[in-house]
C-alpha positions in Angstrom: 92.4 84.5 115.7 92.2 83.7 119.3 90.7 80.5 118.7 94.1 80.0 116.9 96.0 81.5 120.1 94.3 79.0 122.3 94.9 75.9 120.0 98.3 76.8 119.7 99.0 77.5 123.5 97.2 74.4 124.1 99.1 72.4 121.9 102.4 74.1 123.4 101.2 73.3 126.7 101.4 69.1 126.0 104.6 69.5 124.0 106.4 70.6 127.0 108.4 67.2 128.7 107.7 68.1 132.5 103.7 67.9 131.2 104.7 63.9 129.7 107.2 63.6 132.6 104.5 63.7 135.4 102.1 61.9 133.5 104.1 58.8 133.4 105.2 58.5 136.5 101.6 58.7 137.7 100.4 56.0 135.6 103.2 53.8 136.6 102.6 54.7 140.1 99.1 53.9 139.6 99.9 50.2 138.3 102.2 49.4 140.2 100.4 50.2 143.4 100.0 46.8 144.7 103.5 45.8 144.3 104.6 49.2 146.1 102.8 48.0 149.0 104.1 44.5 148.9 107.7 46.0 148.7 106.7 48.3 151.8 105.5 45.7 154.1 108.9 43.5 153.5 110.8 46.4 154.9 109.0 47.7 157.4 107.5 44.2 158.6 109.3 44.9 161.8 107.6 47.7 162.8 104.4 47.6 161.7 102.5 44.3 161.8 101.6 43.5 158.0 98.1 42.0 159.1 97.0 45.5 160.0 98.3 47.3 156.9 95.0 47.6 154.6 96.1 50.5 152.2 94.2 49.5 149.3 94.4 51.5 146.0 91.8 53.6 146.0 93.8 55.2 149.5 96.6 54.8 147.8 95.2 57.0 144.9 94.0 59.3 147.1 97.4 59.6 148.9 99.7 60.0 145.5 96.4 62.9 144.1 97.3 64.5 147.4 101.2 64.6 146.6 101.3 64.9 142.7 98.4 68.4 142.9 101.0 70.7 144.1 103.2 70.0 141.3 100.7 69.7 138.8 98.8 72.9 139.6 102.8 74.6 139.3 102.8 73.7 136.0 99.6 74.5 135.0 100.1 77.9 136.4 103.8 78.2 135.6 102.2 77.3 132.0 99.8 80.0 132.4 102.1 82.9 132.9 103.7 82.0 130.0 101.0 82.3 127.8 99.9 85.4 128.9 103.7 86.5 128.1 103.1 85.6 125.0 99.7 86.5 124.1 101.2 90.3 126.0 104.4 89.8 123.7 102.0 89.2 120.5 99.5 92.0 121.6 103.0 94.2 121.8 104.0 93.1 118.6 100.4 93.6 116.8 100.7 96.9 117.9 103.7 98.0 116.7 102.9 96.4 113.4 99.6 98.3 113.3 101.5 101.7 114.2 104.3 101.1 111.7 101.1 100.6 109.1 99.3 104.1 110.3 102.7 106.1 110.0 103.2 104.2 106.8 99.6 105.1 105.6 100.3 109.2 106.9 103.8 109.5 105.2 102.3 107.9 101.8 99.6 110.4 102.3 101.2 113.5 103.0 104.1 112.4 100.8 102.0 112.0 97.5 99.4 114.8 98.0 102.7 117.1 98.4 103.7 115.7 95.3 101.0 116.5 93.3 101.1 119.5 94.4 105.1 120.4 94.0 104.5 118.7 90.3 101.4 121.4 89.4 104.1 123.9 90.2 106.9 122.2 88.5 104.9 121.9 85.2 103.6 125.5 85.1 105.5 127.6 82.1 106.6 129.9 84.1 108.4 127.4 86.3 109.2 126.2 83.2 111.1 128.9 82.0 112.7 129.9 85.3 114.4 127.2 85.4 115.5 127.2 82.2 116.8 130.8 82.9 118.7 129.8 86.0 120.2 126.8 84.3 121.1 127.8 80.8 122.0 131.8 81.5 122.8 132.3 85.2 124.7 129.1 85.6 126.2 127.0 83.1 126.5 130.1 80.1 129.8 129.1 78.3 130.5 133.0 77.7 131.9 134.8 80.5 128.9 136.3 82.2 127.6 133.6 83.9 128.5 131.5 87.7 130.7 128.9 86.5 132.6 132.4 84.8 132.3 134.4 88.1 130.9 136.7 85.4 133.9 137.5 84.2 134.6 139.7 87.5 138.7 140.4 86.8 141.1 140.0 90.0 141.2 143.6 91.3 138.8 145.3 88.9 135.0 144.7 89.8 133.5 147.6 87.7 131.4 148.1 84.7 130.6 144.4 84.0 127.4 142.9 82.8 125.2 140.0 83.8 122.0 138.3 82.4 118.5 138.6 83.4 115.9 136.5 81.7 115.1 139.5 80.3 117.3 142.4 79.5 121.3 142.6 80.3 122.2 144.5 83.1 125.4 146.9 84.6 126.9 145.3 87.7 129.3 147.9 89.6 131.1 148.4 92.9 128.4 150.8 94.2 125.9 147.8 94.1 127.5 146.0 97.0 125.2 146.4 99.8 126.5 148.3 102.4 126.4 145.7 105.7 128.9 143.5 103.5 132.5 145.3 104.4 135.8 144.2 101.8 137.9 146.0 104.0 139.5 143.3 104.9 139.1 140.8 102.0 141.4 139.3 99.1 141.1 140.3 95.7 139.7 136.4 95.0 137.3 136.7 98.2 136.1 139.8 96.4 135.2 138.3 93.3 133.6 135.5 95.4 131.2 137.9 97.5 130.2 139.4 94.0 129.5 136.6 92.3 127.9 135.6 95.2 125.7 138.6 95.1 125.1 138.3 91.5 123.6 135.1 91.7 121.1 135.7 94.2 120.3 138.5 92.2 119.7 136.3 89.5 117.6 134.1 91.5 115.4 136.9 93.3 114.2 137.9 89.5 112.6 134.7 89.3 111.4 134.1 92.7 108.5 135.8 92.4 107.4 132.7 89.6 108.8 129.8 91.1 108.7 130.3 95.2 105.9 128.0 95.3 108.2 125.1 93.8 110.7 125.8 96.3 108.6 126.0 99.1 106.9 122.6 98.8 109.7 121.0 97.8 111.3 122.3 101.1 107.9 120.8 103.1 108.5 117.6 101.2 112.3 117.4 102.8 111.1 118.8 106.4 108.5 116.2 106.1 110.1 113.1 105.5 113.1 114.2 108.1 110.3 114.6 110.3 109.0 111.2 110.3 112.6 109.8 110.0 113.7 111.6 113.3 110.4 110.6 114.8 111.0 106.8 113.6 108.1 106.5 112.0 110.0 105.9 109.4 113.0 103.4 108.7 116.1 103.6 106.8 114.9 102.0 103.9 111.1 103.9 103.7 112.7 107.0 103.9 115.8 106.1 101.0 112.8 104.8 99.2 110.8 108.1 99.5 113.8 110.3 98.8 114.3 108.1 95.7 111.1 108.8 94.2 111.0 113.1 94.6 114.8 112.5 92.8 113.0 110.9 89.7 110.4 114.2 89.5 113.4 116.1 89.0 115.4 117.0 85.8 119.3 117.3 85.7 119.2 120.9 85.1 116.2 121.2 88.4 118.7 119.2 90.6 121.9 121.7 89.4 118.9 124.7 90.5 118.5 123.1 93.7 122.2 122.8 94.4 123.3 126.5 93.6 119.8 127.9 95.8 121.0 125.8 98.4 124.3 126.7 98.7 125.0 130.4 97.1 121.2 132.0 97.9 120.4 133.2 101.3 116.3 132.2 100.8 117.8 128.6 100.0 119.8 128.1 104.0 116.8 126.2 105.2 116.5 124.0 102.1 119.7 123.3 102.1 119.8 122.3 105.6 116.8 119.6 105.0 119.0 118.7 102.1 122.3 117.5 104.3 122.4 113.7 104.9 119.4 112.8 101.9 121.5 111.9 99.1 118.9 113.6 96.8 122.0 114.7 94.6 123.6 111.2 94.8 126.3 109.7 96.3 130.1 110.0 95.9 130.0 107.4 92.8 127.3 108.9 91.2 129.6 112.5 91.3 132.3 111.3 90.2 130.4 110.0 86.9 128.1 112.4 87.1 125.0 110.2 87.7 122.6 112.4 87.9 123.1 115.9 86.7 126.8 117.7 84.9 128.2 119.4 88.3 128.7 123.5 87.7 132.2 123.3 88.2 134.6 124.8 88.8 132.4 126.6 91.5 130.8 123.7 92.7 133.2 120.3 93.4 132.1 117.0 94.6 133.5 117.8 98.1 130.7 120.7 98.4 128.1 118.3 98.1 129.9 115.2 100.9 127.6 116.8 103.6 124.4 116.2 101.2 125.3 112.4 101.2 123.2 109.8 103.7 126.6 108.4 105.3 126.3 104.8 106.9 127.6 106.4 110.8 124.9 109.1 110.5 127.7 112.0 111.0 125.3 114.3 108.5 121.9 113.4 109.9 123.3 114.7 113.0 124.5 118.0 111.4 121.0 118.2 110.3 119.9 118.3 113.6 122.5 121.0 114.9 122.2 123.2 112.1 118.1 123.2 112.3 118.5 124.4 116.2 121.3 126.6 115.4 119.3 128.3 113.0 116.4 128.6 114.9 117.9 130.0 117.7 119.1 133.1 116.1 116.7 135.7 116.8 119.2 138.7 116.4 117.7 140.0 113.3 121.0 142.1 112.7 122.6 138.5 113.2 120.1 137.1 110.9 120.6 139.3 108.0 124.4 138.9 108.4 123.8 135.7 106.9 124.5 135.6 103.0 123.4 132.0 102.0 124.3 127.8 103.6 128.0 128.3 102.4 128.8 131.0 105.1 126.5 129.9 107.6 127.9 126.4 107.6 131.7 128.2 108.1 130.2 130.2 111.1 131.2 127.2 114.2 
């Protein structure tokens, strides 16, 4: 390789014209010496008497060598600088490469070792069935006791109602409100939003106890790969590319999971917030067609999931970043546990 590096500069080196420029004009010097000094004694006969002028050309050699050095050794040092840019600007360059290789190599490893891991979890039954639970009963029931119903929780009545467990079938009433959430001061509909809310993460806390493993690594995977990104270490592309992958791992009815933990349950805030600005759930197109999984509507619309999307000016990367030092900073735990999932923690500005 630096054999290569030498050839190359060397070859540089002779292409440039001042190198050819200087060259010429010596050898023409050199040849026409004699006829130089015929030309000189002409003019300058009056001064100096021709019979003592005896320059011959080895002097006159000398003379030119003594005139022409300066300049050449510019060049040749002028020439040298510049290679040793270079060779600094390649060594730069080599290094870079070689770091974007090592992060490269530590993101594949971490990345795919997580995996394995998050897809041991993912294929256990219990897992299995969780989901299942979450998704088919808890979510997207067609009868009225289910999210997409608000449980069939009637404007200004909230009592006596049922929900599903996976199971037995359970009584909901007013009395199971915890007492730090006050509806002094709330509308009927805000009611029935702070109990489905409630009954949700319910839902989701009976099957916690199976399936936090699958949420927890698949929140490591996320932190990990913003990590890198935020750190450079990875582009654009590696980390689309990465995020593209863990999305094929996961079912439609896992992603719908995903999306109600992250935005309805309270254990799901800091999974959501890795979540904003990855377009794991798609883009804009792919919600309107419903790409990738049947959104639970009416309680979730594409508009709740615009701040999941990897936008081109980076407006949600930077929430990211807000809403990760935001929620680190709170170390009220009365402040804390005021916090009832992403929804009402994103309101809180």
């Amino acid at each position: 390789m630096a054999i290569e590096k030498n050839q190359k500069d060397e070859k540089q080196f002779y292409k440039d014209w001042r190198f050819w420029a200087v060259l010429i004009i010596s050898v023409a010097i050199l040849y026409f010496l004699p006829a130089l000094g015929k030309v000189y004694r002409f003019f300058f006969s009056e001064k100096v008497n021709p019979n003592n002028i005896s320059i011959s050309r080895l002097e006159l050699l000398k003379l030119f060598i003594s005139l022409i050095a300066p300049i050449l050794t510019f060049l040749v040092f002028r020439n040298t600088l510049k290679m040793q840019d270079e060779a600094k600007s390649d060594r730069e360059k080599d290094k870079k490469a070689e770091e974007k290789r090592r992060n490269i190599d530590d993101a594949n490893r971490e990345f795919y070792s997580l995996l394995d891991l998050f897809k041991k979890e993912q294929n256990k039954q219990d897992t299995k069935d969780s989901i299942s639970f979450l998704f088919d009963k808890a979510i997207n029931s067609k009868d009225n006791y289910s999210f997409i119903k608000d449980y069939k929780i009637p404007l200004g009545n909230g009592t006596g109602f049922l929900y599903y467990l996976p199971t037995k079938t359970k009584l909901y009433n007013e009395s199971d409100i915890p007492k730090k959430y006050t509806t002094e001061n709330l509308s009927e509909q805000e009611k029935v939003e702070l109990k489905v809310e409630l009954i949700i993460t319910v839902q989701f806390d009976e099957v916690y106890n199976k399936m936090s493993s699958y949420f927890k690594i698949f929140h490591r995977i996320l932190k990990s790969l913003n990590e890198r990104h935020d750190e450079n270490k990875l582009d654009e592309h590696e980390f689309k590319n990465y995020i593209g992958i863990l999305r094929t791992q996961l079912s439609s009815e896992e992603l719908v999971v995903i999306l109600v933990n992250s935005l309805y349950i309270k254990r799901g805030v800091g999974l959501a917030i890795e979540l904003i600005g990855t377009s794991l759930f798609g883009d804009e197109k792919d919600f309107k067609i419903d790409q990738h999984f049947i959104l639970p509507k009416p309680k979730i619309v594409p508009g709740d999931l615009s701040i999941f999307i990897n936008d081109n000016e980076g407006k949600n990367i930077e929430k990211r970043k807000y809403y990760e030092k935001k929620l680190k900073s709170i170390d009220d735990i009365a402040k804390f546990e005021d916090i009832r999932n992403f929804k009402s923690f994103s309101k809180e500005e």
